[in-house]
BAMARZA-947440 format. One record per residue (C-alpha): residue number from 1; x, y, z. Coordinates in Angstrom, 3 decimals, decimal comma, padded with zeros to 6 digits. Each point is the difference from the previous one (the first is absolute). Layout:
N
NUM  X  Y  Z
...
END
This chain:
239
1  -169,892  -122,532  -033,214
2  002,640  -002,321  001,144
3  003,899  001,025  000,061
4  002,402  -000,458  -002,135
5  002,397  -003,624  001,074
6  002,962  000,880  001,074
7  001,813  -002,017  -002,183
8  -002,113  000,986  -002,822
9  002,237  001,290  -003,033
10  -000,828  004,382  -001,155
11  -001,581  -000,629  -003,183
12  001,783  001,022  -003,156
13  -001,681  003,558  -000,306
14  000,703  000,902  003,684
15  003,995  -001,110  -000,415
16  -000,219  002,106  -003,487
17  -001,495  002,966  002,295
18  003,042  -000,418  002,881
19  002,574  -000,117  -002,605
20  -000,762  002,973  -001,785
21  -000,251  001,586  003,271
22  003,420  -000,588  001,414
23  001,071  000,323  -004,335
24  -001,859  003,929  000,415
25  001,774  000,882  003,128
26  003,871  -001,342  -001,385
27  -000,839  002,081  -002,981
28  -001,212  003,291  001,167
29  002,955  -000,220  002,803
30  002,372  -000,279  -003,237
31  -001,705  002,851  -001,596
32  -001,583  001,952  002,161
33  -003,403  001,838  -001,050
34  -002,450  002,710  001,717
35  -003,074  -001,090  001,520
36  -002,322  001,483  -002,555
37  002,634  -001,979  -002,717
38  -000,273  -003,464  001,467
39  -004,065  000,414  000,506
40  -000,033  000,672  -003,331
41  002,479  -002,951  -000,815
42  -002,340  -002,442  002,138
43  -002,725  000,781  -002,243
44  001,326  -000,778  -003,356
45  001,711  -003,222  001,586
46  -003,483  -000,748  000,864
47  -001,658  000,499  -003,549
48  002,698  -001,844  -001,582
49  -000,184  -003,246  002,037
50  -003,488  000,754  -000,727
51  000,498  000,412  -003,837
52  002,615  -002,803  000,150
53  -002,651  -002,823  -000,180
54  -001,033  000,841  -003,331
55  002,271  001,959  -001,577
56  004,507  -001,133  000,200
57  001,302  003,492  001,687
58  003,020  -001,652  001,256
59  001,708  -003,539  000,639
60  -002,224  -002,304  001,982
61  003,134  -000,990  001,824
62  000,747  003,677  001,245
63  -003,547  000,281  001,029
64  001,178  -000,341  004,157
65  003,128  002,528  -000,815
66  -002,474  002,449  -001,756
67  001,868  002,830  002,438
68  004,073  -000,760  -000,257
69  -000,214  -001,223  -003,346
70  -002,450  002,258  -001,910
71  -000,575  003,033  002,217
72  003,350  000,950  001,421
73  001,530  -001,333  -003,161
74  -001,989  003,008  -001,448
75  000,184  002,726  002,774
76  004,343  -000,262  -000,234
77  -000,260  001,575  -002,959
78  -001,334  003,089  001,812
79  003,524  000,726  001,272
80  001,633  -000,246  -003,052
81  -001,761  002,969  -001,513
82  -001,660  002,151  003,256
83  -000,716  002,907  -001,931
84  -001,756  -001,267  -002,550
85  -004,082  000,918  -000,425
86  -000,770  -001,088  -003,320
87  000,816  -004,114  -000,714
88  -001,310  -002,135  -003,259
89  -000,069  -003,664  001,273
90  000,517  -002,789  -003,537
91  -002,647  -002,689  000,090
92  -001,066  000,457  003,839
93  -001,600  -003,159  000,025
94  -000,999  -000,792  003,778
95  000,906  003,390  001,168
96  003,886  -000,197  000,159
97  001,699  001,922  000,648
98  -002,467  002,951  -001,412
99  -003,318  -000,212  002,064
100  002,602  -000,291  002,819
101  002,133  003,195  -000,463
102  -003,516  001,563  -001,139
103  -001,535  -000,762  003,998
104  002,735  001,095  001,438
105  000,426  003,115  -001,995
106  -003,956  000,834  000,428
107  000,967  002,849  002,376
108  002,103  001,508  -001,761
109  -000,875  003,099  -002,033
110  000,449  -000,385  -003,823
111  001,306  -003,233  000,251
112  -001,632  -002,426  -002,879
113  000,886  -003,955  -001,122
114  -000,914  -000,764  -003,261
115  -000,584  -003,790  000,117
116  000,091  -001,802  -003,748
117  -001,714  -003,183  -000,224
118  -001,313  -001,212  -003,506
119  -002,124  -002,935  001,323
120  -003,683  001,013  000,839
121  000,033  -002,467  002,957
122  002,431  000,892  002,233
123  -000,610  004,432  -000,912
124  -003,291  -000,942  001,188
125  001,344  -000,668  003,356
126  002,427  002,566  -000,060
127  -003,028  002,131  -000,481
128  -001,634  -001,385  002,972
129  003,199  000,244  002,162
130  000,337  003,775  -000,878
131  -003,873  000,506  001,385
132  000,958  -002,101  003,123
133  003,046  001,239  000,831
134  -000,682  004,282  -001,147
135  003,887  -000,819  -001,614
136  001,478  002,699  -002,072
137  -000,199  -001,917  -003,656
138  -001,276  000,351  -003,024
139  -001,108  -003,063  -002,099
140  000,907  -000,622  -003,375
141  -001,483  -003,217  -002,164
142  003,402  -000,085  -002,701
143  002,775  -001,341  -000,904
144  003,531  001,685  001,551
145  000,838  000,519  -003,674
146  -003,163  001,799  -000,736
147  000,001  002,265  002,876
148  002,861  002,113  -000,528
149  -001,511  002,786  -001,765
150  -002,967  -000,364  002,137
151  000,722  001,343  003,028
152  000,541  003,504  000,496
153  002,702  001,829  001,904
154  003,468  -001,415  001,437
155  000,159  -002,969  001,490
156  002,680  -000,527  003,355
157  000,702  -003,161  -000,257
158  -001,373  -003,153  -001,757
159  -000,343  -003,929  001,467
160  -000,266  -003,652  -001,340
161  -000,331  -002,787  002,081
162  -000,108  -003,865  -001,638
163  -001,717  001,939  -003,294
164  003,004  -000,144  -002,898
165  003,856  -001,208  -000,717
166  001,895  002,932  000,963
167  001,025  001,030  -003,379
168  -003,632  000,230  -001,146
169  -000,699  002,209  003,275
170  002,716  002,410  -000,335
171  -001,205  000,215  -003,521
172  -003,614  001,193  001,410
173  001,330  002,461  002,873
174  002,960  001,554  -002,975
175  -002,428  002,958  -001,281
176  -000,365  001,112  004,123
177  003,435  -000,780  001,126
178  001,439  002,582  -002,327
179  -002,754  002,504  001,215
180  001,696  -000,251  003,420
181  -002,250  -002,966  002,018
182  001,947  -002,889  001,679
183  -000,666  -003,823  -000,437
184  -000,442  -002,230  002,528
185  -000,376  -003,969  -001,039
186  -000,420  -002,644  002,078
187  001,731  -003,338  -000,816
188  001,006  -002,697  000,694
189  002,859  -002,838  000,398
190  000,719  000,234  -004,234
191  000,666  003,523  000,339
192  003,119  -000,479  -001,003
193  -000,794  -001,786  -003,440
194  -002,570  002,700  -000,465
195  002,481  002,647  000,171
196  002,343  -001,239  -002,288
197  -002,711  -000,670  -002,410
198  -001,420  003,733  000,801
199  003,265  001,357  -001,163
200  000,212  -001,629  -003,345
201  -002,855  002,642  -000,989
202  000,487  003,006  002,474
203  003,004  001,609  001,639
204  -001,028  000,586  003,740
205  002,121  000,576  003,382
206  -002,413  -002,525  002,486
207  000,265  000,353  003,514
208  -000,968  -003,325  001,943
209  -001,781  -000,103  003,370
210  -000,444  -002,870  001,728
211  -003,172  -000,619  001,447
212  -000,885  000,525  003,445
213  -002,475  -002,606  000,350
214  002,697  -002,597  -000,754
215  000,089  -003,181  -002,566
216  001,413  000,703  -003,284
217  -001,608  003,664  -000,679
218  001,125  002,745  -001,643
219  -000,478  003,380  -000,732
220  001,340  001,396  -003,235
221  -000,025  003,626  000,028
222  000,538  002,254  -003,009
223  000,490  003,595  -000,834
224  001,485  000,240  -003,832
225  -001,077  -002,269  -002,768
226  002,003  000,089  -003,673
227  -001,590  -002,204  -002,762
228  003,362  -001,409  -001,305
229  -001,231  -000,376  -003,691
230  -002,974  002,288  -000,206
231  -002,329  -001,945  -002,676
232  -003,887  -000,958  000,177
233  -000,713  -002,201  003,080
234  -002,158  -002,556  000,630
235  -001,432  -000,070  003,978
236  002,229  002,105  001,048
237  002,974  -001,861  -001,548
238  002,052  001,266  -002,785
239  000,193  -001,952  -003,053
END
């Protein structure tokens, strides 16, 4: 077999493969994991790059920042609530930031993340993450607004990431907020507009965090949730 020219240009996979390589290491140095954690983070990076061919997990164009923008995007949220065990994840999609939280929260004892997704597609390959990875999770094929009385037992602390406006969210998470959990929503640069909008319908004391992993993230974390003119609702939004 002859060598490779000098000259000769990586091909597009191989550049793909070194950028998510030096993109892993930036992230887990941001936001640091065990060894068992990140083995276990390899291997649902793996199926979804896998899964990504046939099946839109996540932006095409984030595909060689799968680490800083998706996985320690997801893992910051960790420090926001430490002691939580039990987590429900709205409309988990490609596994953020639930089948995240759920690997690294696999050793823990009692420790559970619901993860919501209502299309069959992508709980399919949740489903197939959570047998890859041993994560702590739980499955559910729903809608967020369907799920409420569903699950059993307290919840810590609930997450949405790219799923629903923020009025419609708080809206879902309302009936466990006042049971005690937190909320914890990643958003983005329009935060603002979405909180102004949010408090139209709800009265709410947010707490911004800016994101770690830099751009224009943030991290909208909630603990008491009012419906300002209690009234039927339609997704999660009073009418």
């Amino acid at each position: 077999m002859s060598a490779a020219h000098p000259h000769q240009k990586p091909s597009l996979e191989t550049s793909l493969e070194q950028r998510l390589t030096a993109d892993r290491a930036a992230a887990l140095s941001l936001t640091p994991v065990s060894r068992e954690t990140a083995a276990r983070l390899d291997r649902f990076i793996d199926l979804l790059q896998t899964w990504q061919a046939k099946t839109n997990l996540v932006s095409p164009a984030t595909l060689p920042m799968l680490w800083s923008r998706h996985v320690s995007d997801s893992l910051q949220l960790l420090t926001l609530a430490p002691d939580a065990k039990v987590w429900a994840d709205f409309g988990s999609g490609g596994g953020f930031p639930g089948m995240v939280l759920a690997c690294v929260l696999a050793d823990t004892p009692g420790a559970v993340v619901h993860l919501i997704e209502r299309n069959g597609k992508k709980a399919g390959f949740l489903r197939e993450a959570l047998r890859v990875t041993g994560a702590a999770a739980v499955i559910h094929l729903a809608d967020i607004k369907d799920i409420v009385d569903r699950l059993a037992g307290p919840v810590d602390c609930i997450t949405a990431r790219a799923v629903a406006p923020l009025n419609q969210l708080i809206g879902f998470a309302e009936p466990w907020v006042k049971k005690g959990a937190k909320a914890l929503f990643l958003k983005g640069q329009d935060v603002e507009a979405e909180l102004t909008e949010a408090t139209k319908y709800w009265k709410i004391e947010p707490h911004l965090h800016s994101s770690r992993t830099g751009g224009h993230g943030w991290i909208v974390e909630l603990d008491r949730i009012e419906c300002l003119n209690p009234s039927p609702s339609v997704d999660g939004r009073p009418l």
